[in-house]
N, C-alpha and C positions, 0 to 999 in steps of 0.2 A: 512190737506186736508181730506174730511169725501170718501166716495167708491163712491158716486154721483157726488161729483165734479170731481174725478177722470174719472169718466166715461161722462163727460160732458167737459172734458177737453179739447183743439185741439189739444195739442201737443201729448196725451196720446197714448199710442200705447195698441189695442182691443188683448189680446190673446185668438183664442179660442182653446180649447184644447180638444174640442170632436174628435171623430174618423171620417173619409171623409164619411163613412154611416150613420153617422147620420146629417150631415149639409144635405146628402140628403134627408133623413126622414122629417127632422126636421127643417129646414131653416136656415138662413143664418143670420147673424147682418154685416151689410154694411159695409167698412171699416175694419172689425177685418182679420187678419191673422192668417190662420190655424195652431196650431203645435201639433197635437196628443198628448198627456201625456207621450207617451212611449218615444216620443222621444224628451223630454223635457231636459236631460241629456246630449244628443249626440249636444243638438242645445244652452247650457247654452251661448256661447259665441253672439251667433248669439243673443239670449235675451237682452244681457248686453247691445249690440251697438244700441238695439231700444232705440225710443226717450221714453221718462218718463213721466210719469208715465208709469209702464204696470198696467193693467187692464186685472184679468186672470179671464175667465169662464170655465163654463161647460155646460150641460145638469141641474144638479141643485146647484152648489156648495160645492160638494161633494169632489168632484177630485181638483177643483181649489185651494181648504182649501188647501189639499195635495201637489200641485204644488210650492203656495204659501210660503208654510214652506220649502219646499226644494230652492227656488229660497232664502230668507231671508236666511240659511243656506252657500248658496254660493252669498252673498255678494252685491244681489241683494235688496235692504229697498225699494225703492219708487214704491213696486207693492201690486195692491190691492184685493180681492175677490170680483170680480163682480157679483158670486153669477150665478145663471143661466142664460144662451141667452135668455129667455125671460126677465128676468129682465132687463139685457143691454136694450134691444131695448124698452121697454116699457122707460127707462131713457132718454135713446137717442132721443124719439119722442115726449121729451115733451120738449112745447114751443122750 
């Protein structure tokens, strides 16, 4: 499955993992659930039990890279670098 279909998936669960100031700055992708990075560790269990794919962002895919290797680390495979919230939503909006 390429990072497009996972983000085009229905079953896929949106992570995004900017801080709640910046979804205010910066806008929102529909459907995604908020988990700040910091507390990506304290929340691993909570991760595990979303549906699958995850589909982790950021602000540009920076952080998500980051996320993503600690999630594959703990046992997490079927998540993917969505790359930045605009990306998602530019993927999501089409057709």
């Amino acid at each position: 499955m390429t990072t497009v279909e996972a983000i085009k998936n229905p079953n896929a669960s949106l992570v995004d993992i900017r801080e709640p100031y910046e979804l205010e700055v910066d806008g929102l992708v529909e459907k995604a659930i908020n988990i700040p990075m910091g507390e990506i560790p304290d929340r691993l269990e909570e991760l595990k039990s979303l549906p699958k794919p995850l589909v982790i962002f950021c602000r540009s895919g920076k952080r998500a890279s980051s996320v993503l290797n600690f999630l594959n680390e703990n046992g997490i495979d079927d998540a993917f670098n969505g790359g930045g919230f605009a990306d998602v939503n530019e993927i999501l909006s089409e057709d």
